[in-house]
C-alpha positions in Angstrom: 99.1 67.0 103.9 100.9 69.2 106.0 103.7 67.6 108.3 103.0 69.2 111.4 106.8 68.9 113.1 108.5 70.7 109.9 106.0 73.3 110.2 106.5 73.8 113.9 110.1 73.8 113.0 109.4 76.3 110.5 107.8 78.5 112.7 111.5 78.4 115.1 113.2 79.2 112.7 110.9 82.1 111.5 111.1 83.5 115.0 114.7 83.4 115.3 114.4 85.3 111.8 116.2 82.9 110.0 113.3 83.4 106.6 115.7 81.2 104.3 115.9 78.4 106.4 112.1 77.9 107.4 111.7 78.4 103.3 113.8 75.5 102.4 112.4 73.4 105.2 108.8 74.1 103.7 110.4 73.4 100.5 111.6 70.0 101.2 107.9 69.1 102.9 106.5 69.9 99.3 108.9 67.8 97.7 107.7 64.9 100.0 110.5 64.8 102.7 109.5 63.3 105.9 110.7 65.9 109.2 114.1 66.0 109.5 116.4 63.5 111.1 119.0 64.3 113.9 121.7 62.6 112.0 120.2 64.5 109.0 121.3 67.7 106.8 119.7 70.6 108.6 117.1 73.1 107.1 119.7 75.6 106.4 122.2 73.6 105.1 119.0 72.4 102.4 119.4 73.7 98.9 116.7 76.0 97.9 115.1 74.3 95.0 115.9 76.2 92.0 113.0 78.7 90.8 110.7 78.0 87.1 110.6 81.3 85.0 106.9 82.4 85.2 104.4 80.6 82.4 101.7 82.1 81.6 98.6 79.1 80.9 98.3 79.3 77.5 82.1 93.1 75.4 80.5 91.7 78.8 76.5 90.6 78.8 74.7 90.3 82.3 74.3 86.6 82.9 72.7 86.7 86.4 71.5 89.0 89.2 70.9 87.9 92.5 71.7 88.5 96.5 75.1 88.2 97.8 75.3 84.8 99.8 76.9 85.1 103.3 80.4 85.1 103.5 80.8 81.7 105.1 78.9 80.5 102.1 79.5 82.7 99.0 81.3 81.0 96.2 82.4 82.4 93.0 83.7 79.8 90.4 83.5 76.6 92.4 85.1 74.7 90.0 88.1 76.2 91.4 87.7 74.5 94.7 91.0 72.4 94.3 94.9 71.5 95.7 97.2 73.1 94.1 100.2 71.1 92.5 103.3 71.1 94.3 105.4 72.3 91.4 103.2 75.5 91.3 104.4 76.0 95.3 108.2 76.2 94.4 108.6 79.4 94.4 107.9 79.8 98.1 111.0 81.6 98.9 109.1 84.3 96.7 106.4 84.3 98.8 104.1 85.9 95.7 105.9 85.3 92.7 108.3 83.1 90.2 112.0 83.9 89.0 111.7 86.6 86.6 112.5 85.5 83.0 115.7 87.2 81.4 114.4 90.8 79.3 115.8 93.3 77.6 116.4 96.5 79.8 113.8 98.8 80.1 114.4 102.2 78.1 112.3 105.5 79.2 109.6 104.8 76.7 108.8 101.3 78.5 107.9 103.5 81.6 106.4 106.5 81.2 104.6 108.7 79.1 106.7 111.2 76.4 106.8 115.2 78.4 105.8 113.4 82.0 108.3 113.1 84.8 109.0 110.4 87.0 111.2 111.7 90.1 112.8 109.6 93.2 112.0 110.3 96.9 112.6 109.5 100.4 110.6 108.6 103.4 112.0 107.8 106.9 110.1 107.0 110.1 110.5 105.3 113.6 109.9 101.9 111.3 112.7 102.4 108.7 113.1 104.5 105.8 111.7 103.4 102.2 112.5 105.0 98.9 109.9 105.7 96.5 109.5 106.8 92.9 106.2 109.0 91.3 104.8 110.1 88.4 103.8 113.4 87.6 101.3 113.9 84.7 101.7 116.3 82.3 98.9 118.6 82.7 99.4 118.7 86.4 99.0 122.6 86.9 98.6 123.1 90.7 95.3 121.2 90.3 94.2 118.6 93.4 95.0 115.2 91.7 94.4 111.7 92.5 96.9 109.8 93.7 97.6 106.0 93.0 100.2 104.3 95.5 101.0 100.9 93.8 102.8 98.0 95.4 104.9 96.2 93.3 105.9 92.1 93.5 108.1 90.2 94.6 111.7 90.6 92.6 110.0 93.5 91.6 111.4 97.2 91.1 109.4 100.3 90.6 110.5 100.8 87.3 109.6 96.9 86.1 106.0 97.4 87.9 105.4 100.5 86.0 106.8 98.9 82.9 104.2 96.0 83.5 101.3 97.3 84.1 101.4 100.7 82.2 99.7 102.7 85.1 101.7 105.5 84.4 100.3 105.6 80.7 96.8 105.5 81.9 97.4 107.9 84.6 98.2 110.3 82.1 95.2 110.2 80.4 93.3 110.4 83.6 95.4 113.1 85.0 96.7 111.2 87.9 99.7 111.2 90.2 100.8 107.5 91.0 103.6 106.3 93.5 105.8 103.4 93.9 107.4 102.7 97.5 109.9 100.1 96.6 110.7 97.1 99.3 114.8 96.6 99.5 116.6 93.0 99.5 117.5 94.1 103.3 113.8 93.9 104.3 113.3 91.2 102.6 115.4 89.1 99.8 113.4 88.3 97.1 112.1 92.0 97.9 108.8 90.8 98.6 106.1 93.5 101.2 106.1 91.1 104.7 102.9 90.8 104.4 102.6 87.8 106.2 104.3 88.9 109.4 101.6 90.9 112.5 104.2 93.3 112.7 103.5 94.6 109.3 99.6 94.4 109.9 99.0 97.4 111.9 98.5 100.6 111.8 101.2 102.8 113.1 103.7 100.2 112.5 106.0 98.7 110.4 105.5 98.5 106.6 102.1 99.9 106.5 103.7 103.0 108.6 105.7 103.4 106.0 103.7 103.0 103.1 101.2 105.6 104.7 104.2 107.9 105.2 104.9 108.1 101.8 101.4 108.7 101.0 101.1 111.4 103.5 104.8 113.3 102.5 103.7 113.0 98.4 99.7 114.9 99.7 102.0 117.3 101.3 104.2 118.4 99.0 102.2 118.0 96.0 98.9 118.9 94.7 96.7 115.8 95.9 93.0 115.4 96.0 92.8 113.7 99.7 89.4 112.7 98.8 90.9 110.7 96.1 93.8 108.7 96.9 94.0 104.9 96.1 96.2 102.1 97.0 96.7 98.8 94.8 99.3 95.7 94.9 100.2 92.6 92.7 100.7 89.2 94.7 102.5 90.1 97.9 102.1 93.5 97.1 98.3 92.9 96.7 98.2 91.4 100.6 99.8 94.6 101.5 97.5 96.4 99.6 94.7 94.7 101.3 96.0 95.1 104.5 96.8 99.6 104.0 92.5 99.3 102.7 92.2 97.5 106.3 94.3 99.7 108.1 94.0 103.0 107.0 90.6 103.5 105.3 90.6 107.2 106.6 93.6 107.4 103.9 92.3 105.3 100.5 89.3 105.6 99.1 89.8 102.5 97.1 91.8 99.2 97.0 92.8 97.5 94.1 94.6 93.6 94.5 95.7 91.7 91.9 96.8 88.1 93.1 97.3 88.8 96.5 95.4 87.6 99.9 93.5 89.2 102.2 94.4 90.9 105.6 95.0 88.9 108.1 95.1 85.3 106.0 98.7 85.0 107.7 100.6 85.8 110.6 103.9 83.9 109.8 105.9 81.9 107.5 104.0 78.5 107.9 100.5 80.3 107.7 101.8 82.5 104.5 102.7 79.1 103.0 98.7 77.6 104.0 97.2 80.7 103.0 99.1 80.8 99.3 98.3 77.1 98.4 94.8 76.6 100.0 93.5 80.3 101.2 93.4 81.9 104.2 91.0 80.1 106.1 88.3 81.0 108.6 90.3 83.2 110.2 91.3 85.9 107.4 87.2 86.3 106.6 86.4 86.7 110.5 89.3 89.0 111.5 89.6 90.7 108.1 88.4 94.6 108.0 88.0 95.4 104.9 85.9 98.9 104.8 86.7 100.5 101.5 85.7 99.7 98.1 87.8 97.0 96.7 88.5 95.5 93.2 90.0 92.0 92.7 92.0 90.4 89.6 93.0 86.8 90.1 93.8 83.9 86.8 91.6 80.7 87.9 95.1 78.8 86.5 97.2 80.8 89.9 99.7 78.2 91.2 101.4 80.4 93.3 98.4 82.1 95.5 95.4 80.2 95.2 92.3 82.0 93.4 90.6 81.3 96.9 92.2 84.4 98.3 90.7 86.4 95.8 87.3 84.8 96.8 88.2 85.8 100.4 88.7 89.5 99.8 85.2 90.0 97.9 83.6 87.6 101.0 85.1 90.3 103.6 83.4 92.9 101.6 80.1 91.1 101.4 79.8 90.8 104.5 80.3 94.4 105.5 77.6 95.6 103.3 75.5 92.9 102.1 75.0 93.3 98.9 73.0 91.9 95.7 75.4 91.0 93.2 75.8 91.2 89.7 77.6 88.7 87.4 78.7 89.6 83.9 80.8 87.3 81.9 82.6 88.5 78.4 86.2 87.3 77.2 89.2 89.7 75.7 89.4 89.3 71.8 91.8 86.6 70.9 92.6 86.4 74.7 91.1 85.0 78.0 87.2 84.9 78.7 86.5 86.4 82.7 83.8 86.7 85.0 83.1 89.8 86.7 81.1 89.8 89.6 79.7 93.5 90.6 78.4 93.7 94.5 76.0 97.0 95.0 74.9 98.3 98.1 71.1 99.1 98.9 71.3 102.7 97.4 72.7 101.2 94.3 76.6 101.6 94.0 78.9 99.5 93.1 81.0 98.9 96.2 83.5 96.1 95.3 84.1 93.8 92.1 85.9 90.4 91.1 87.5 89.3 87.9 88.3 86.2 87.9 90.2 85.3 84.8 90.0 81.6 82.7 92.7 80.3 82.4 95.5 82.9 84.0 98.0 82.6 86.3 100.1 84.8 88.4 100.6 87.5 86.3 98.9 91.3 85.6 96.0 90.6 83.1 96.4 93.0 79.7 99.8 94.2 81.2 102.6 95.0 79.4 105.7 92.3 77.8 108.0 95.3 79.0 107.6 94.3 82.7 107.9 90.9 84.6 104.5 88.9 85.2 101.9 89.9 82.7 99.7 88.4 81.1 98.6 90.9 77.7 95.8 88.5 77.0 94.1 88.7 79.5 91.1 91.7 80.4 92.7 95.4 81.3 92.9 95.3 85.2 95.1 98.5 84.9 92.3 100.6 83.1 90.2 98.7 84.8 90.9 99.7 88.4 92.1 103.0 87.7 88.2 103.5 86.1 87.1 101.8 89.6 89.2 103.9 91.9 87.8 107.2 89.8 84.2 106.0 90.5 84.9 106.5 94.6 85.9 109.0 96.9 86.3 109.5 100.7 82.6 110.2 102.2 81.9 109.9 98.5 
């Protein structure tokens, strides 16, 4: 149970911007600590408890066709309708993700394809400036392209989130540009998108300024199909994801979200911390605007953002469209089993899916060991939303 005078004094030290402190106070209140004493040690002179490496929990028939149920009442996988453990909480500071285990460093190879380039840019606005890195295929020959924007995790790099998740590889085959804005430890420490914070929610502002900008410089001075531009995020970078689908659907056809929440679950530290354990609550499906076809990865075994918020997102969309759904089940050859739920749209497309994984946890299913937070045995979600993304277009 929450303790309602460390979370207000959470949300003090928030506002005063003081992120480590209101961390370790929401640290110690998972540990058990009653509110803090005056004759106590204060929040920020509370050691941070020390982060767990990430460990991962040790051909599809159709099972079952029927109408989508209403948001306030559509359930996929109620079994998973529990509390999370505490431990799986303590990597808070994170806000999406656990330490990173030690690797070897990542050579060319681990990144992108052989004959392909990967170049660094720029973008400055009124908001801040963000660097960015993208990857130009091969046979890119003046062409309009897709373009993939992904948003890496928390502790995350560009280089490492390519690593992981082998987009560029598959981008390659699919003739595809794909960016990677990177988030600095100077906008946030553990490098994590601030997603949980309204001034990163909006259009025209903040973050999602930014990550638009970088979007809008790479159509300009590249060959981009603007019909075909996509946007996708793991864990924090997934709620950012979610919220650019919310904010600028004149911009991304598609959204994929891997682990992350949906737009508007939180709108500070304490309510980032709620929405990651339990879900987002009422409030994230009646504010949330999702408009844009959306795909959804999330391990049923997620001790870090609760497979909840994966239900959430899909809910948004069924409610926008009212769907029928479609539920196919299959499992990965010597790897996880999945269920993959399919919600079409009266003339027949398929306007938003859900994968949720047995027995994973917060990692990037059938990603790469080169990168932090995969999981290899689990289904493909990179070929899996890039084939997604390719299936839509704007006023497509």
């Amino acid at each position: 149970m929450l303790n309602q005078d460390i979370v207000r004094e959470a949300t003090r030290l928030t506002r005063a911007g003081q992120l480590v402190e209101a961390t370790a106070l929401l640290q110690r209140m998972l540990q058990g600590d009653r509110a803090p004493r005056p004759e106590s040690r204060s929040a920020s002179q509370a050691p941070l408890s020390r982060l767990d490496p990430l460990t991962i929990d040790a051909m599809a028939d159709v099972v079952e066709e029927r109408e989508a149920p209403q948001a306030s009442s559509a359930r996929s996988g109620q079994g998973r309708r529990r509390s999370l453990p505490l431990d799986g909480m303590r990597d808070f500071s994170g806000l999406g993700l656990r330490s990173p285990i030690t690797r070897a460093p990542l050579s060319p190879s681990d990144i992108v394809p052989e004959g392909t380039r990967f170049i660094a840019g720029t973008f400055s606005n009124a908001a801040g400036s963000r660097t960015y890195k993208l990857f130009i295929p091969s046979r890119c020959q003046g062409q309009r392209l897709p373009l993939i924007v992904m948003l890496h995790g928390c502790t995350q790099s560009p280089d490492d989130f390519a690593a992981g998740t082998r987009m560029n590889f598959l981008a390659e085959e699919q003739n595809c540009f794909v960016a990677y804005p990177e988030q600095p430890s100077g906008a946030n420490q553990s490098k994590c998108w601030n997603w949980f914070r309204t001034g990163d929610q909006r259009r025209g502002e903040g973050e999602p300024s930014m990550i638009a900008g970088i979007t809008r410089q790479i159509m300009r001075d590249h060959p981009i199909d603007p019909k075909r531009v996509y946007v996708a995020g793991l864990s924090a970078g997934g709620a950012a994801a979610a919220i650019m689908g919310a904010t600028y659907s004149d911009l991304y056809a598609a959204v994929g979200i891997h682990s992350g929440l949906a737009c508007g679950a939180a709108s500070d530290l304490p309510s980032a911390f709620v929405a990651m354990r339990q879900g987002g609550g009422s409030k994230a499906i009646a504010d949330g605007k999702t408009s844009v076809p959306t795909i959804v990865f999330h391990g049923d075994r997620d001790t870090t953002v609760h497979p909840k918020n994966g239900d959430q997102i899909i809910e948004q969309a069924a409610r926008a469209t009212r769907p029928t759904m479609r539920v196919l089940r299959g499992r990965v050859p010597h790897g996880h089993a999945y269920t993959r739920t399919v919600l079409i749209d009266g003339a027949g497309r398929a306007t938003s899916e859900h994968w949720n994984i047995d027995g994973a946890g917060h990692a990037w299913s059938g990603g790469s060991p080169a990168g932090s937070y995969t999981d290899p045995q689990g289904p493909d979600a990179t070929r899996e939303m890039l084939r997604f993304f390719l299936e839509h277009s704007l006023g497509g």
